[in-house]
C-alpha positions, 0 to 999 in steps of 0.5 A, a space after each residue: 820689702 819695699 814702701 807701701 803703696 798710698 800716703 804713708 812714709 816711714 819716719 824717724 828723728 835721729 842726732 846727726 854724727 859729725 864726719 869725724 865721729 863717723 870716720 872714727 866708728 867706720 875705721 873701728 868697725 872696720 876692723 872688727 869686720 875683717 875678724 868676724 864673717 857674722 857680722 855686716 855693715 852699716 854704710 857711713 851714711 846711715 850712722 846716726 842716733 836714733 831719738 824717736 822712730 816714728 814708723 809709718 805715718 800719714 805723708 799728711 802729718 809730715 808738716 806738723 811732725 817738722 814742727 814739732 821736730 823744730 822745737 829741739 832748737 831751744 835745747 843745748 847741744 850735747 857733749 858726747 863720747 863713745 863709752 863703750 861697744 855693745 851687742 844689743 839685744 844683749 842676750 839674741 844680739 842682732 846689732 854691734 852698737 857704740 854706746 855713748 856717753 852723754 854729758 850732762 844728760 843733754 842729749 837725754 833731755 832732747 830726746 825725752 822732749 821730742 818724745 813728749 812733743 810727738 807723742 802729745 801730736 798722736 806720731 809716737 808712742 814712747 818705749 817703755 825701756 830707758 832712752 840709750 844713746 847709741 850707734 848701730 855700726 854693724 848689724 848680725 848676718 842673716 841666719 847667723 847667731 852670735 855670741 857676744 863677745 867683750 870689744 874693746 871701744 874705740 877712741 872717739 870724742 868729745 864731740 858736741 852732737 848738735 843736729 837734729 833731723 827727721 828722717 825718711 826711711 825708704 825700704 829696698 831689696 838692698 836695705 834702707 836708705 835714709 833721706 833728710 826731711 827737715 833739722 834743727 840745730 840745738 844751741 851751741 852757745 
């Protein structure tokens, strides 16, 4: 699959993961990688938070949707730490994430924000389920099925998440690629 033809990109906005965090999902999923033939990668540059996943949108509205993104930067920056692992979809897995713990609920705040601003601008319809902080660090094979078995989580954090980015997701054979469009950094005072 590959992008479609004419004005249209697929966007997302996701909480950036400092390097140190990625190092720490990376090394732990590795691991788990090594005892599991069902189970494949998510490449290190491609570890983030997803708050709102726009989908195809208007290259057009890409402007307005940067703005709208720039309004996270009156928002603290969260304290987060990974809690748990967990097989999402739980009952049809079809990824291995890492659940984090989100202190305060300030990172819940943000995206419950950037949810109402891009939905009131017409770029995002909100999901219905509860907003959950996670990682995908590993995504299940194609074909294959798995039983979701208890993993332990890694020891990773405190960290404090504070970059925000809109993302542009360009389909390919290989996967998806993810390029930076715009960020905004949350307070960190």
């Amino acid at each position: 699959m590959s992008d479609p033809p004419g004005d249209r990109v697929r966007l997302f906005v996701a909480l950036e993961l400092p390097d140190p965090v990625i190092t720490g999902c990376v090394r732990w999923r590795d691991d788990i990688l090594e005892r599991r033939a069902d189970l494949r990668a998510v490449p290190p540059a491609s570890l983030h938070v997803t708050l709102c996943f726009l989908g195809w949108r208007r290259e057009s509205e890409v402007v307005d949707i940067i703005a709208a993104v720039q309004g996270a930067r009156t928002h603290p920056a969260a304290l987060l730490s990974v809690e748990r692992a967990v097989w999402l979809p739980p009952r049809r897995p079809r990824v291995v994430a890492l659940e984090l713990a989100d202190d305060g609920g300030r990172l819940a705040d943000v995206q419950a924000a950037l949810s109402e601003d891009l939905r009131a601008g017409g770029w995002y319809t909100p999901e219905s389920r509860p907003f959950l902080a996670h990682v995908t660090v590993a995504r299940v094979s194609r074909g294959a099925r798995v039983r979701p078995v208890e993993l332990a989580a890694p020891t990773v954090g405190p960290f404090v998440g504070s970059r925000v980015t809109l993302f542009r997701s360009r389909l390919s054979p290989s996967g998806a690629h993810y390029e930076p469009l715009a960020f905004a950094d949350l307070d960190v005072s």
